[in-house]
N, C-alpha and C positions, 0 to 999 in steps of 0.2 A: 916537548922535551925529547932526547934522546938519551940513550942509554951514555953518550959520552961528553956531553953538558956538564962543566963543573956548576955547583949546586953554591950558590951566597944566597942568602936567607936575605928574606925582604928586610929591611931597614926600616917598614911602618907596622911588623909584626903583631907589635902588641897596642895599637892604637885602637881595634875594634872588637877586641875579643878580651871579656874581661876576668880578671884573676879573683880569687878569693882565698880565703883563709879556710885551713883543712882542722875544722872542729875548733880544738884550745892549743893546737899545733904551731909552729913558726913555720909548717908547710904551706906554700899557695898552687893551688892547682885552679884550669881555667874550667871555665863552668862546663865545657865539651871538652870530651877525651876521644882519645881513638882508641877504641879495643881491633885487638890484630887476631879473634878468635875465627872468623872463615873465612876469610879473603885473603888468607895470606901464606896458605899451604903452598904444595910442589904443585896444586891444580889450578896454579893461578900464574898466568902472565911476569915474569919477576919487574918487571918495567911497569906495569900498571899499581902496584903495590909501593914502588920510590915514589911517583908521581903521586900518588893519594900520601904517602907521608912528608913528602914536600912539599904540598900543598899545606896541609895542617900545621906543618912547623912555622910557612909564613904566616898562618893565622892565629899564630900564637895557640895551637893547640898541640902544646909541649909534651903532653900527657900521654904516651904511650902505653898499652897494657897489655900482658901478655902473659902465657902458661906456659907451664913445661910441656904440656899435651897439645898444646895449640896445633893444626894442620890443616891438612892431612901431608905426610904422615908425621904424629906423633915427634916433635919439636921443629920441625921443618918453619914455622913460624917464626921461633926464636933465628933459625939460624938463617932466613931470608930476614928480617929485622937486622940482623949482626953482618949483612952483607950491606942493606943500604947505608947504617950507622956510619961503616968504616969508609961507604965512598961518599955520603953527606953530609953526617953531623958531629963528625970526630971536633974537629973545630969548637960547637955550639954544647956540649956534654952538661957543661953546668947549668944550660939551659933547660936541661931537658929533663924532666920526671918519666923512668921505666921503671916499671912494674911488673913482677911476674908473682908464679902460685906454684904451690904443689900441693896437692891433695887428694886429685880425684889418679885417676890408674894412670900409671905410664910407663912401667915397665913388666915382665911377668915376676911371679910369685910373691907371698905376703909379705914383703918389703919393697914394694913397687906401687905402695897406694897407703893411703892413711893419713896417720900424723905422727906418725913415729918419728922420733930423734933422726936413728940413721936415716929412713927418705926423703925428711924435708931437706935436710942438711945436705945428704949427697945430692939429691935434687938443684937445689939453690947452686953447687960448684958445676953440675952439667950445665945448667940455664947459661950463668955465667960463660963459659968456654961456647957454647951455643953462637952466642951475643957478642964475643969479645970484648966483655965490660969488666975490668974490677971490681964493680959493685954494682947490685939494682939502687935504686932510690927508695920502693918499697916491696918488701915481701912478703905477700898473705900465706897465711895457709889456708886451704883452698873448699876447703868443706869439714864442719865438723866432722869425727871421728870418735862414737863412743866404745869402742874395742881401745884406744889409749886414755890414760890419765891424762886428762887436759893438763895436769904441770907440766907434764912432759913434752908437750905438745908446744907451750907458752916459753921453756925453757928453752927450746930448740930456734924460736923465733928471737927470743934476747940474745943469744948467743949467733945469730946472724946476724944481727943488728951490734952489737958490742966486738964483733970479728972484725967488722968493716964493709962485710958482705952487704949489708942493707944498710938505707940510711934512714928508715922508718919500718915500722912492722903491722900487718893489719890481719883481719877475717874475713871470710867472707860465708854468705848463706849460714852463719849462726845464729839461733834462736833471741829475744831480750835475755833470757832466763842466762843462755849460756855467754852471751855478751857481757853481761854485768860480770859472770864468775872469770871469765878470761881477762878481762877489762884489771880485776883486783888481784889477780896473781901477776900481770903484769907489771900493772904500778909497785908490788912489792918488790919484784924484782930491781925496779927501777927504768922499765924501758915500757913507759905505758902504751899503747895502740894507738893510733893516730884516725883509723879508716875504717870503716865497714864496707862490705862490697855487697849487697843483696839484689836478685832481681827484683824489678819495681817496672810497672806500667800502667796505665787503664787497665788492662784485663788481667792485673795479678799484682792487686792490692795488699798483699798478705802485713808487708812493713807497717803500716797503719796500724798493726795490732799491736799497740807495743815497742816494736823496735826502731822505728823515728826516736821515739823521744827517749827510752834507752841508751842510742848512742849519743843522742846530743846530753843529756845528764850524766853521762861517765866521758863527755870531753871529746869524744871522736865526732870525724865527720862522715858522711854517706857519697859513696858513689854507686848510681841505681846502674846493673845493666840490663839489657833487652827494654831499655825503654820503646821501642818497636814491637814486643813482643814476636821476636824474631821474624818482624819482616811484617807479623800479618795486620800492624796499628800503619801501614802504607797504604798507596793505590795499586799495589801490586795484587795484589791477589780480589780487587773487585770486581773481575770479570771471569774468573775463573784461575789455575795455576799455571802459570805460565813457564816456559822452559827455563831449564837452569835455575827456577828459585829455589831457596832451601827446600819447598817442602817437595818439589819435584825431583829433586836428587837424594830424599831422604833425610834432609840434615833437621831437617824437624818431621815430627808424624804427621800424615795429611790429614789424620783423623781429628785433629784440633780444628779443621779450619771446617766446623759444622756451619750449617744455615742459621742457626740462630746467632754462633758469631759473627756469621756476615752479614747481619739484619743489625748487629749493632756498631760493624766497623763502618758499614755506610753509613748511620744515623751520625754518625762520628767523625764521617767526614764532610757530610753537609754541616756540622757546626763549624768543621775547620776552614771549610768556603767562605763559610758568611763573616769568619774573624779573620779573612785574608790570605791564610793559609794552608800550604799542603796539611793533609793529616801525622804525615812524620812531623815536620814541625811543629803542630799542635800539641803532641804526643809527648815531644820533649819539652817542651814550654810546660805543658801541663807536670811532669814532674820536677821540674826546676821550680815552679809557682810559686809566690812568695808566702800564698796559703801553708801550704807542706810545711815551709821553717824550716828544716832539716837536709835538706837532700843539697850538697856541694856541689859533686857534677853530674851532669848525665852522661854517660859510656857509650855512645854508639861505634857502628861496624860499618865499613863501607865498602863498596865492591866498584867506586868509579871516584873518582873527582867529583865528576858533579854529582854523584849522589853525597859525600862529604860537603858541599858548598850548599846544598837546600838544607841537609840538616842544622848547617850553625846559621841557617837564615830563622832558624828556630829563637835565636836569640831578639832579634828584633822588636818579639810582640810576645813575655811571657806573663801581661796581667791580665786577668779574667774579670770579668764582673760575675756577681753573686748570681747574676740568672745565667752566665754561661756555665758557672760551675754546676748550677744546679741541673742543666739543660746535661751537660756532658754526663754527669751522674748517674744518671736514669741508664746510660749506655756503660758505663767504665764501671763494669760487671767481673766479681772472678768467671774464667772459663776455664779453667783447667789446664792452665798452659805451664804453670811454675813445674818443670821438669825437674826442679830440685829440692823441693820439697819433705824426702825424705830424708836430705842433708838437714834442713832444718828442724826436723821432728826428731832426728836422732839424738840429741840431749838438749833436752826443755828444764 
């Protein structure tokens, strides 16, 4: 591809990559999404980043996702997204599910982070103008925030959705406890939540507690991210860290990747040898599994083409037998990777 390639969408798009239904929703999103959180700043090729959403769109992975804070720096994601959009997929709009957030920090002082009225809202018009889109499809708010009254918080979300801003509303990293409470001020409202956003992997099981089966009994559906557990559930880091990974430029702490986790990402990927597959594939198989019941898509990140083409080979092969899951168990251990954790401790 070059940079002046006009872009027609394969014609066999959605023959191999399959759609589902989002919770009790009339959304359908594809079981792979593509999150645009590091690959898609001012530090990255803008040519390499069309191409990997090019690619996805022919594969019917319509599912774009994105933050206000995404980069580096800080919205430079949305507005490289809002640059492919207008030279790709202006055409294809109704095909496409985006999604953005506001929650965690993204501009200075105490209305540049939360969940307050004015940020999400003035948020949600920057993203917009970012993106050059009329409307997202869905917009989370992006981390619990117990310094606002969650009405407040939920109001500001219906009121996105009821503007025309959004065409669905979600959460992401909230507790069951404070799911179920968001979930019922919602529905009163009248604009119930469609989606939960949580990280979920092998080494950061926390959703099992609770909030699977919370969102599926109040109607929503689950998109897990960091099913990779940023990078380190790969064969990238089994020989040591190798340049330019996240954890070698910071973008995750190298102090997660201890000996003991990597006594169990290898145990983890010789299971995924012997089931045919890389261990990123295994990794997203394993939380798509039909075991789980709950989890709609899996979210990964991608930094190439073909790292995007090995992950949806993920699809292929996601049934386990009872001794695989048992075998993987022993290994898909928390380590101490859920980075956001105190989003979700913050109202239980």
């Amino acid at each position: 591809m070059t940079h002046f390639d006009p872009y027609v969408a394969s014609p066999t798009r959605y023959d191999d990559v399959a759609q589902t239904r989002c919770g009790a929703s009339g959304l359908f999103l594809p079981r792979i999404a593509l999150g645009l959180w590091h690959n898609f700043g001012d530090d990255r090729p803008f040519q390499t980043q069309r191409d990997i959403c090019r690619y996805a769109f022919d594969r019917a992975v319509v599912h774009f996702d994105l933050a206000n804070n995404y980069g580096p720096p800080y919205g430079s994601a949305e507005e490289n997204f809002g640059r492919i959009f207008a030279k790709d997929f202006r055409p294809y709009r109704h095909e496409m599910i985006i999604s953005t957030k506001a929650g965690w920090d993204m501009w200075p002082g105490p209305m540049g982070f939360g969940g307050s009225r004015s940020y999400l809202l003035t948020s949600l018009d920057e993203s917009l103008k970012r993106m050059g889109l009329d409307y997202v499809d869905i917009f989370y708010h992006h981390r619990p925030d117990p310094g606002v009254p969650l009405e407040e918080t939920m109001l500001a979300l219906h009121d996105a959705v009821r503007s025309g801003r959004a065409r669905y509303a979600g959460i992401s990293s909230y507790s069951p406890n404070a799911t179920r409470e968001a979930q019922q001020i919602m529905r009163d409202l009248g604009t119930p939540l469609v989606i939960h956003q949580p990280s979920y992997s092998m080494l950061n099981r926390w959703v099992e507690d609770g909030l699977l089966s919370a969102a599926h009994e109040e109607g929503m559906g689950v998109i897990a991210f960091s099913p990779l557990a940023q990078g380190m559930l790969t064969d990238k880091y089994l020989h040591g860290v190798p340049a330019g990974s996240r954890l070698a430029t910071g973008k995750v702490p190298e102090e997660l990747l201890t000996e003991e986790v990597l006594r169990h990402v290898r145990a983890l990927n010789e299971i995924a040898a012997e089931r045919g597959q890389s261990l990123a594939q295994m990794a997203i198989a394993w939380v798509l599994r039909e075991q789980a019941g709950a989890v709609t898509t899996a979210l990964v990140g991608a930094s190439s083409v073909k790292q995007l083409e090995d992950s949806l080979g993920a699809l292929d092969n996601r049934a386990f037998t009872a001794e695989e899951l048992e075998a993987i168990d022993v290994h898909a251990v928390e380590s101490k990777i859920n980075l956001w954790w105190k989003a979700t401790e913050s109202r239980s």
